[in-house]
C-alpha positions in Angstrom: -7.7 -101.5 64.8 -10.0 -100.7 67.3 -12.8 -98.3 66.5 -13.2 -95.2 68.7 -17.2 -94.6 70.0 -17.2 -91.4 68.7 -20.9 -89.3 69.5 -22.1 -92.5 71.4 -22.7 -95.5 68.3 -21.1 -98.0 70.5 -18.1 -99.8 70.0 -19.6 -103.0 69.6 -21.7 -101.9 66.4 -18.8 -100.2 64.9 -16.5 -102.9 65.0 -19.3 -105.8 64.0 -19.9 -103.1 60.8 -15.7 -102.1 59.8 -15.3 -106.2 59.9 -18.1 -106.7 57.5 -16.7 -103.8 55.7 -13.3 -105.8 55.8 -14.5 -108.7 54.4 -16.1 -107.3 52.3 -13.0 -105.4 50.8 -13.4 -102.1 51.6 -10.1 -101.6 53.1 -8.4 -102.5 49.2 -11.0 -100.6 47.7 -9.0 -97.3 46.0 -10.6 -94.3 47.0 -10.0 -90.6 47.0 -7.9 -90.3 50.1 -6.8 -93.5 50.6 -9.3 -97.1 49.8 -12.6 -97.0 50.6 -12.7 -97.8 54.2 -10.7 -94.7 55.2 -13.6 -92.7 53.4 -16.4 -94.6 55.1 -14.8 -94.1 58.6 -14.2 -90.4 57.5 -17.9 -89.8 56.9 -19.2 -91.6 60.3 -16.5 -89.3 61.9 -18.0 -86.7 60.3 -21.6 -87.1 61.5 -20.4 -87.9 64.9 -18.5 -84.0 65.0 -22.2 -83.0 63.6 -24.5 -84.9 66.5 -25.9 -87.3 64.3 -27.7 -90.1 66.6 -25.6 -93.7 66.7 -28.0 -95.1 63.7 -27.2 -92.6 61.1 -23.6 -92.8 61.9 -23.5 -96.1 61.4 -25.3 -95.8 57.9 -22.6 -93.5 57.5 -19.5 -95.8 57.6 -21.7 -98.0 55.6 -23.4 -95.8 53.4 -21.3 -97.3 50.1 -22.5 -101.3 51.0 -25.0 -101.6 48.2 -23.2 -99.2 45.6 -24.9 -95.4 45.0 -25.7 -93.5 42.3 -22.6 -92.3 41.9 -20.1 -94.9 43.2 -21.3 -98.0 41.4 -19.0 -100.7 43.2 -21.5 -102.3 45.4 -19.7 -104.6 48.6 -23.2 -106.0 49.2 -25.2 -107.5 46.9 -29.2 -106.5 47.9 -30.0 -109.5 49.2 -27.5 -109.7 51.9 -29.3 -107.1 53.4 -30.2 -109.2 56.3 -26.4 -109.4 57.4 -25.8 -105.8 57.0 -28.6 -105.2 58.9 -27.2 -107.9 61.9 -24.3 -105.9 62.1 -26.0 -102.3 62.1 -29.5 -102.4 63.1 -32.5 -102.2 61.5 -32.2 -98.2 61.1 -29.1 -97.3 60.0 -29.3 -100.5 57.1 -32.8 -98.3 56.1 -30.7 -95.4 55.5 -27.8 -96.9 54.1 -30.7 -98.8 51.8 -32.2 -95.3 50.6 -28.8 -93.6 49.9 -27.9 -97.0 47.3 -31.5 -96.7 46.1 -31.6 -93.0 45.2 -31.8 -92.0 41.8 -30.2 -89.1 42.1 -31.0 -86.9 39.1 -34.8 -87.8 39.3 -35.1 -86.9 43.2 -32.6 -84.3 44.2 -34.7 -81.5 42.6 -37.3 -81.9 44.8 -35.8 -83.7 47.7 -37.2 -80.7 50.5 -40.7 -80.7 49.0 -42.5 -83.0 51.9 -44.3 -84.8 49.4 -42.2 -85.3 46.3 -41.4 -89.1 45.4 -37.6 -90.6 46.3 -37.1 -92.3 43.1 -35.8 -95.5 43.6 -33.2 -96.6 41.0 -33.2 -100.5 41.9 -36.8 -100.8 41.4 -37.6 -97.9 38.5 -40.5 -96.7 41.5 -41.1 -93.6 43.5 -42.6 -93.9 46.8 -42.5 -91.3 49.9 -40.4 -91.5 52.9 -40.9 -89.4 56.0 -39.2 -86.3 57.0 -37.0 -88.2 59.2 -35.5 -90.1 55.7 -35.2 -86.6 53.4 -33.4 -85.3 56.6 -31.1 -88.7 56.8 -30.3 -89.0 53.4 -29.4 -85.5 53.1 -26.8 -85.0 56.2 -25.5 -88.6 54.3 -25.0 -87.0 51.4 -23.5 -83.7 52.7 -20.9 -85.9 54.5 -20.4 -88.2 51.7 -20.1 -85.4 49.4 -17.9 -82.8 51.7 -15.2 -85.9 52.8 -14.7 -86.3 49.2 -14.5 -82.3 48.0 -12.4 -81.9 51.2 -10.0 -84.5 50.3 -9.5 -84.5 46.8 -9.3 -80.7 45.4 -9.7 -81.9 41.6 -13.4 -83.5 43.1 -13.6 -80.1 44.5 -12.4 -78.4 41.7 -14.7 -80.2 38.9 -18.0 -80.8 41.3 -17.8 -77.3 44.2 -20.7 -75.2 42.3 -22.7 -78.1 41.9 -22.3 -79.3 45.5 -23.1 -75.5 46.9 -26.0 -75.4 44.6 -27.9 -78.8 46.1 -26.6 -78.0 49.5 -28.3 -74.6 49.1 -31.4 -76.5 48.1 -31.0 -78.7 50.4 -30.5 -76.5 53.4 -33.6 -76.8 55.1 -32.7 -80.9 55.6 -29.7 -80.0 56.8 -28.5 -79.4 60.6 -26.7 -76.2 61.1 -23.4 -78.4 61.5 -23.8 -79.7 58.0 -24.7 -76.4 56.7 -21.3 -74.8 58.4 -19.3 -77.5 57.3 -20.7 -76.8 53.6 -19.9 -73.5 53.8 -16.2 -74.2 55.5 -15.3 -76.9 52.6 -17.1 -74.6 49.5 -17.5 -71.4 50.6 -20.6 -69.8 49.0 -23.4 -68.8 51.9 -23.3 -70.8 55.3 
């Protein structure tokens, strides 16, 4: 299947990152919605209906390479990052980097504070990324999160006063598209 260059990544990066997806089994990955390809194209879709520049839609349909937090089954290990970064560029494998490394419980609280640590649950260390990364990982993670509350009601169900209280917090990261579409998929303020 030929990718689509939807909101300008290219199709050339696109297709060099859903065939190392591929191979890397994504597409027989089971995954709210379908496997976990279908989700990862969702979510660059989604940041391409918000804007998002070409780099942080291609962390987008890749955002699950190294594992997260919360979705544990890494296609990458860490030190293949050089080949995830050959298909996707140097920027979007940075963000796709810092949405496996977050530890989510330890930074979310303070995410929108401009100096509060990113804690990085592969290394057990904080450090402090720009505004540019808070901003990143946080339209990620509103896509991530949305795709999967508006695909699977029983996520939606179980996690949708959680998700409206961090993306209340997190508003400020957020780009008014992301903060609409939080408010479309979970109600609550928009």
């Amino acid at each position: 299947m030929r990718a689509v260059d939807i909101g300008g990544t290219g199709d050339a990066g696109v297709d060099r990152a859903r065939a190392l997806l591929e191979r890397c089994g994504a597409a027989t990955v089971v995954h709210p919605g379908g496997t976990l390809l279908a989700h990862l194209d969702r979510v660059r879709t989604l940041l391409a209906s918000w804007q998002a520049r070409p780099a942080l839609q291609l962390a987008g349909l890749c955002h699950a390479s190294y594992g997260t937090d919360g979705f544990p089954g890494a296609l990458l290990s860490l030190d293949r990052r050089r080949e995830l970064t050959a298909a996707i560029g140097p920027e979007a494998e940075a963000i796709v980097h810092a949405c496996a490394s977050c530890d989510r419980a330890a930074t979310y609280p303070a995410l929108t504070v401009p100096d509060s640590p990113f804690h990085d649950r592969f290394t057990g260390r904080p450090y402090h990324p720009e505004a540019r990364t808070r901003r990143d990982f946080a339209e990620l993670t509103a896509a991530n999160e949305l795709d999967l509350a508006r695909i699977d009601p029983a996520f939606r169900e179980r996690w949708g006063a959680d998700l409206r209280a961090l993306f209340a917090r997190l508003g400020p990261l957020l780009s008014p598209a992301a903060r609409r579409e939080c408010h479309a998929v979970l109600g609550g303020e928009g």
